[in-house]
VMD Tcl script that builds the backbone (N, CA, C; Angstrom):
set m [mol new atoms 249]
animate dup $m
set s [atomselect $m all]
$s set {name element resname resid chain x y z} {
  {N N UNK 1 A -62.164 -35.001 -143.354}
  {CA C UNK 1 A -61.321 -35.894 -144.104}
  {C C UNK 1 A -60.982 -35.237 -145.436}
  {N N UNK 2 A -59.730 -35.414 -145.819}
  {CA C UNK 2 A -59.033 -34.896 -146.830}
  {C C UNK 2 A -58.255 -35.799 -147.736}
  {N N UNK 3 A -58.265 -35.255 -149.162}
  {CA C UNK 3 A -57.819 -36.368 -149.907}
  {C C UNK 3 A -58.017 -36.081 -151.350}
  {N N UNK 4 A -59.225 -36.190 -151.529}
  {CA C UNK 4 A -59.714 -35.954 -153.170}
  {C C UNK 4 A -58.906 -34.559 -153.347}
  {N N UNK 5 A -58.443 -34.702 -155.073}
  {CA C UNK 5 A -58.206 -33.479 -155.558}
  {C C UNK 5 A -59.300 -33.209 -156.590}
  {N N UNK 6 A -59.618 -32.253 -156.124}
  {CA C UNK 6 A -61.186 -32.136 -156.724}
  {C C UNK 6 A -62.727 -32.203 -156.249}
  {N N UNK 7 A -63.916 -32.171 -156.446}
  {CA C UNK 7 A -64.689 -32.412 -156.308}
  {C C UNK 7 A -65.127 -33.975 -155.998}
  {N N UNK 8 A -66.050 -34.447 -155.082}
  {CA C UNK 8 A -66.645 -35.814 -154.799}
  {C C UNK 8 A -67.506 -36.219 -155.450}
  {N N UNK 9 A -67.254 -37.397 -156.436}
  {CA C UNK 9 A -68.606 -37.616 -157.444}
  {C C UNK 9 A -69.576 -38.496 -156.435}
  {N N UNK 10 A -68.921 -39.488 -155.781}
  {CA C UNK 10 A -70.158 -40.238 -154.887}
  {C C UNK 10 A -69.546 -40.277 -153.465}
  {N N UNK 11 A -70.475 -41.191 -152.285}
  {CA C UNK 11 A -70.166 -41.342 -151.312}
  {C C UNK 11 A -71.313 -42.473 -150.791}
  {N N UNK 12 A -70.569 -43.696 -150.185}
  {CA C UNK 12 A -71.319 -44.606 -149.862}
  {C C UNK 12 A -70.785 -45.097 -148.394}
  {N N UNK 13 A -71.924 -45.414 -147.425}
  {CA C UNK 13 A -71.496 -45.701 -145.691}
  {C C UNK 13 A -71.495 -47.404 -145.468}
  {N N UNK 14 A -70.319 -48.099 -145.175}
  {CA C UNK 14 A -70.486 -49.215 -144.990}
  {C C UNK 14 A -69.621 -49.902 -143.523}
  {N N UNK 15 A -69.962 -51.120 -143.482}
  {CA C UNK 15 A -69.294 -51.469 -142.117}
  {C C UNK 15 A -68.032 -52.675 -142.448}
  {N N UNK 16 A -66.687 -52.448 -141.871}
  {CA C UNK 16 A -66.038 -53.243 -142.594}
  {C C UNK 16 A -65.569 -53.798 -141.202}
  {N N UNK 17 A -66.004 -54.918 -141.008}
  {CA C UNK 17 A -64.864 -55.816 -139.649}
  {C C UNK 17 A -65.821 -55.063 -138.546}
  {N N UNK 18 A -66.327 -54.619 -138.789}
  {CA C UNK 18 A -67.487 -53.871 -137.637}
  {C C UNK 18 A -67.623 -52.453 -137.471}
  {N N UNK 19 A -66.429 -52.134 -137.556}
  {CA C UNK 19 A -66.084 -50.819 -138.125}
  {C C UNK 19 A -66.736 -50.006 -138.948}
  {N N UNK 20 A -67.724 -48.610 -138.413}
  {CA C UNK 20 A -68.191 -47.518 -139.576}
  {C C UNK 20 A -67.313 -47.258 -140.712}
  {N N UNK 21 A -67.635 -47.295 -141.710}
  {CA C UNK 21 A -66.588 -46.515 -142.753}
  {C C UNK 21 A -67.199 -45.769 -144.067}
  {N N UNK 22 A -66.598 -45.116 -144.491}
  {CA C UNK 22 A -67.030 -44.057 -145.909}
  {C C UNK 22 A -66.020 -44.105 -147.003}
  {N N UNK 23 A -66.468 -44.671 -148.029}
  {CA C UNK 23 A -66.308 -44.858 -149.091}
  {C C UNK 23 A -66.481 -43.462 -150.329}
  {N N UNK 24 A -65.706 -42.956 -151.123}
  {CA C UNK 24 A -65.779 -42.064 -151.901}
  {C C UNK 24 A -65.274 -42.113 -153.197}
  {N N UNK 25 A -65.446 -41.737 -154.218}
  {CA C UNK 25 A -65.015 -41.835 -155.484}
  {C C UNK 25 A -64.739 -40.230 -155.443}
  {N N UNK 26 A -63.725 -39.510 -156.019}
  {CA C UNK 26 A -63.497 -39.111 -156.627}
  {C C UNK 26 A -63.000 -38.651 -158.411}
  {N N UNK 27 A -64.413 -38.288 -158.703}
  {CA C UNK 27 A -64.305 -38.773 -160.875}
  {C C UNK 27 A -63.183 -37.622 -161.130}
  {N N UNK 28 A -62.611 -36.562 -160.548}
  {CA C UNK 28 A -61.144 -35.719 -161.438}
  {C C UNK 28 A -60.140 -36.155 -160.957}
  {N N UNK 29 A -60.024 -37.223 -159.674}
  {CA C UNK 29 A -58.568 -37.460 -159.557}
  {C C UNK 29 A -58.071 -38.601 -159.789}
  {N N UNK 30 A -59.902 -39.312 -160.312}
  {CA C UNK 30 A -59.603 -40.913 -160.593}
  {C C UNK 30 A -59.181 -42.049 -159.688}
  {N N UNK 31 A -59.719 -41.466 -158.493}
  {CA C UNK 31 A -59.302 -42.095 -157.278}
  {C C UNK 31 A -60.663 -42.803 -156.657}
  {N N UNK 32 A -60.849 -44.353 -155.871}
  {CA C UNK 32 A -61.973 -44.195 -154.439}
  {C C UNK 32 A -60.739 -45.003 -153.528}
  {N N UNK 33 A -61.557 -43.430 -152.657}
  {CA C UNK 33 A -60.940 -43.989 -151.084}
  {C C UNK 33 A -62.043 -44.457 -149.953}
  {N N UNK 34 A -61.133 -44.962 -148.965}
  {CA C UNK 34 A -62.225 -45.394 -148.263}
  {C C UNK 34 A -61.227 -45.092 -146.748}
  {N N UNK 35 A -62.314 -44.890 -146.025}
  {CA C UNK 35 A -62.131 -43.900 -144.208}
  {C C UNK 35 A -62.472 -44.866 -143.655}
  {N N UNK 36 A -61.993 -44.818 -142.344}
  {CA C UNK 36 A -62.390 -45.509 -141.106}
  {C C UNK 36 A -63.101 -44.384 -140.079}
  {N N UNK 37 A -64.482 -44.305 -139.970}
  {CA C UNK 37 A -65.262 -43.103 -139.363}
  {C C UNK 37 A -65.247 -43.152 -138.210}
  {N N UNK 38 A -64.621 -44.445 -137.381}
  {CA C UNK 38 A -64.060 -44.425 -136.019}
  {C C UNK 38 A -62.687 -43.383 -135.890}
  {N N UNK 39 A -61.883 -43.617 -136.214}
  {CA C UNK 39 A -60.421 -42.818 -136.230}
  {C C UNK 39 A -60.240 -41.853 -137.304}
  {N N UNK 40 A -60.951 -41.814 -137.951}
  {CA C UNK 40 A -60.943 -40.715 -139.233}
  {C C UNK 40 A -59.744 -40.959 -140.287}
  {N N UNK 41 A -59.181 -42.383 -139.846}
  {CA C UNK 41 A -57.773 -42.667 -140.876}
  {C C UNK 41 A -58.019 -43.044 -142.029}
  {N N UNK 42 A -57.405 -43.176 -143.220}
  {CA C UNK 42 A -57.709 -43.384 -144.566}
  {C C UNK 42 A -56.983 -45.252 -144.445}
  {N N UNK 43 A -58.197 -45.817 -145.275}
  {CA C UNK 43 A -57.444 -46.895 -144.940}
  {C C UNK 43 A -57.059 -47.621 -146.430}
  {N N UNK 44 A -57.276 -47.194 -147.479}
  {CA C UNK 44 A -57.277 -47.365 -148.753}
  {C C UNK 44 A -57.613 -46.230 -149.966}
  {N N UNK 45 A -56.294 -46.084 -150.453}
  {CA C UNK 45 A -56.657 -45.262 -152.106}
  {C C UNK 45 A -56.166 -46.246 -153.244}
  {N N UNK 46 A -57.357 -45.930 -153.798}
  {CA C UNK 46 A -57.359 -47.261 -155.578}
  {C C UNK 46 A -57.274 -45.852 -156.296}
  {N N UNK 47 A -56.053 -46.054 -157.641}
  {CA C UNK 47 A -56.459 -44.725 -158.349}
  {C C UNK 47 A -56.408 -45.762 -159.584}
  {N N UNK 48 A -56.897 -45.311 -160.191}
  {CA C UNK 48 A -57.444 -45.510 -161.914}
  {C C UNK 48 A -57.155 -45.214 -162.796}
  {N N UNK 49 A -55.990 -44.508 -162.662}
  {CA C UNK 49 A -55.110 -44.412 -163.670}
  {C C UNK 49 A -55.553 -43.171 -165.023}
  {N N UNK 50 A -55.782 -42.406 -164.165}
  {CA C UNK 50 A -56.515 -41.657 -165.540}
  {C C UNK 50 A -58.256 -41.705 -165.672}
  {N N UNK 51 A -58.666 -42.827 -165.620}
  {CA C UNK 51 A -60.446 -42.838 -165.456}
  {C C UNK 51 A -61.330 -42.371 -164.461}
  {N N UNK 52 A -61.991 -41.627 -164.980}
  {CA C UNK 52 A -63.224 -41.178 -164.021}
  {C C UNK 52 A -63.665 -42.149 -163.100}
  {N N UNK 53 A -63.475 -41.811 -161.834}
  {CA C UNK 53 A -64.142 -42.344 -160.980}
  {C C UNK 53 A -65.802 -42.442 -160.243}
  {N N UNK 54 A -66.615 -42.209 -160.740}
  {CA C UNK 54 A -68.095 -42.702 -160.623}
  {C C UNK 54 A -69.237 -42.859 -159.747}
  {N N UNK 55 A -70.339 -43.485 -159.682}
  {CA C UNK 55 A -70.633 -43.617 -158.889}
  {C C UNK 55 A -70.633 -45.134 -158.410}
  {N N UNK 56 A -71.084 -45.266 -157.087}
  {CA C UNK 56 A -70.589 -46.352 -156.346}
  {C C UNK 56 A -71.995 -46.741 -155.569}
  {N N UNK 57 A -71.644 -48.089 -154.845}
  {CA C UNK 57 A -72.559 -48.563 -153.704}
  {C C UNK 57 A -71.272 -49.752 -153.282}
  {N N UNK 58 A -71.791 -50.028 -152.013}
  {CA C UNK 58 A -71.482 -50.989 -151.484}
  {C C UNK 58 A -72.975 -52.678 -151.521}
  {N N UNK 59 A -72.421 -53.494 -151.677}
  {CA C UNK 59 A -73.266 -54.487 -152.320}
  {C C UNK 59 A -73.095 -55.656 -150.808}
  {N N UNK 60 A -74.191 -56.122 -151.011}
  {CA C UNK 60 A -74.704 -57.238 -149.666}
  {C C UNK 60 A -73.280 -58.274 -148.939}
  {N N UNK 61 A -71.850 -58.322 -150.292}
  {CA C UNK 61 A -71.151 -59.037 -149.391}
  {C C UNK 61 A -69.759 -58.169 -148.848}
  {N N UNK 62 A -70.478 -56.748 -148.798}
  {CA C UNK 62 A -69.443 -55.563 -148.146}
  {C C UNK 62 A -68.411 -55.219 -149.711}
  {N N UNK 63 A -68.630 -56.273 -150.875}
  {CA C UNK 63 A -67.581 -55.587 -151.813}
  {C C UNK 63 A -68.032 -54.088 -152.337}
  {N N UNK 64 A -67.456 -53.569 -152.370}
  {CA C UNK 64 A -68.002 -52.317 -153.639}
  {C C UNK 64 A -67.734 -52.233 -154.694}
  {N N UNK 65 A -68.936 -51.483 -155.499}
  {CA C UNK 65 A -68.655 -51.882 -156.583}
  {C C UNK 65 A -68.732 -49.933 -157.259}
  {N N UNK 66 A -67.918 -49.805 -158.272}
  {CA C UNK 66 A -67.560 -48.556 -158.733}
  {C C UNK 66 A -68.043 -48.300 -159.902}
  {N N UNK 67 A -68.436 -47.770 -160.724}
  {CA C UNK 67 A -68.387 -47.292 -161.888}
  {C C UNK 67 A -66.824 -46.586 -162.414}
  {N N UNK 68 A -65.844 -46.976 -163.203}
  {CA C UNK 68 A -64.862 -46.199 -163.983}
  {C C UNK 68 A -65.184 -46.591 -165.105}
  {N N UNK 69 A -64.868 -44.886 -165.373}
  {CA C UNK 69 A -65.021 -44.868 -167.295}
  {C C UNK 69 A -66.334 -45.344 -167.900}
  {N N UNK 70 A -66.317 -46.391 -168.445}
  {CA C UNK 70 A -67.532 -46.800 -169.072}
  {C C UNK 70 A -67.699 -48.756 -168.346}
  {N N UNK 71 A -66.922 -48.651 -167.440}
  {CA C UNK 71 A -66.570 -49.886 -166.570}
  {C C UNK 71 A -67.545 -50.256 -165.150}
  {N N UNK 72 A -67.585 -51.101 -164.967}
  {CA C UNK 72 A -68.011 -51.751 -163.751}
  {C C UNK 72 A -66.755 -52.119 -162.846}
  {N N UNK 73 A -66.699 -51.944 -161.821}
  {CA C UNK 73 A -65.246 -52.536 -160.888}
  {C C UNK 73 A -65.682 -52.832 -160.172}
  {N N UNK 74 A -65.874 -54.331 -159.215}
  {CA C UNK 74 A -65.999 -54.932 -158.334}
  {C C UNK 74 A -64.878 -55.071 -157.181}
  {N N UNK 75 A -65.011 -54.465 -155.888}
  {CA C UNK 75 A -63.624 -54.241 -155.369}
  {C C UNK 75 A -63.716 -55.239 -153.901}
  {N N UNK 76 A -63.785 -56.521 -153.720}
  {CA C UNK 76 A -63.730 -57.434 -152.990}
  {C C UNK 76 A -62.986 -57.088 -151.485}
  {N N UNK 77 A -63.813 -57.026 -150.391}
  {CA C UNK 77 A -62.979 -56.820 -149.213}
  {C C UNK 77 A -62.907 -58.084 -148.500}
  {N N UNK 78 A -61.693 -58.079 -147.907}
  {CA C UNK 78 A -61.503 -59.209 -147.097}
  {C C UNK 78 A -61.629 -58.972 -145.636}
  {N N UNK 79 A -62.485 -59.990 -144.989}
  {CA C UNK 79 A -62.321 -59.669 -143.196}
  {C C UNK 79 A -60.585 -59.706 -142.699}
  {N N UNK 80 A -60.596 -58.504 -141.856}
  {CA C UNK 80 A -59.625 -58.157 -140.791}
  {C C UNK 80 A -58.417 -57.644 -142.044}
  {N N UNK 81 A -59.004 -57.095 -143.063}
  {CA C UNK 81 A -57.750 -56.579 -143.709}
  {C C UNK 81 A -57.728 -55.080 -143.640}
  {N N UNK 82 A -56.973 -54.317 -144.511}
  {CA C UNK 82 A -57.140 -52.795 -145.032}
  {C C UNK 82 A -58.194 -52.482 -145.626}
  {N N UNK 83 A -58.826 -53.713 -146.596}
  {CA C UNK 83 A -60.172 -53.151 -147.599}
  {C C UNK 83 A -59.198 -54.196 -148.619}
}
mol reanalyze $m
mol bondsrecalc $m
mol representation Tube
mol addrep $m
């Protein structure tokens, strides 16, 4: 999988709709994306506009949550969506 420009600051494995998936921050392009590890398709890029992208986890109700900048970002997924 391809995408980040730059180096990977984190990487977190979660299940979305049942679905394996991988979650990544990239902190130089200010980007997290997130994969579908069934089909290898990208199913979401959040960029940040300039801020370091961080480290991450995925949290008990599938949201993730990011570190940017000096920030907390809570990124809410919805069942049967993109992320």
């Amino acid at each position: 999988m391809t995408g980040h420009d730059g180096p990977v600051a984190a990487v977190a494995c979660a299940t979305f709709d049942g679905q394996p998936a991988v979650v990544t921050a990239g902190g130089d392009d200010h980007t997290v994306r997130v994969w579908n590890l069934t089909t290898s398709s990208e199913l979401a890029v959040l960029d940040y506009d300039g801020r370091k992208a961080g480290p991450l986890c995925i949290g008990p109700g599938q949201e993730i949550v990011v570190g940017i900048g000096w920030d907390l970002v809570v990124i809410e997924t919805r069942p049967n969506s993109q992320i």
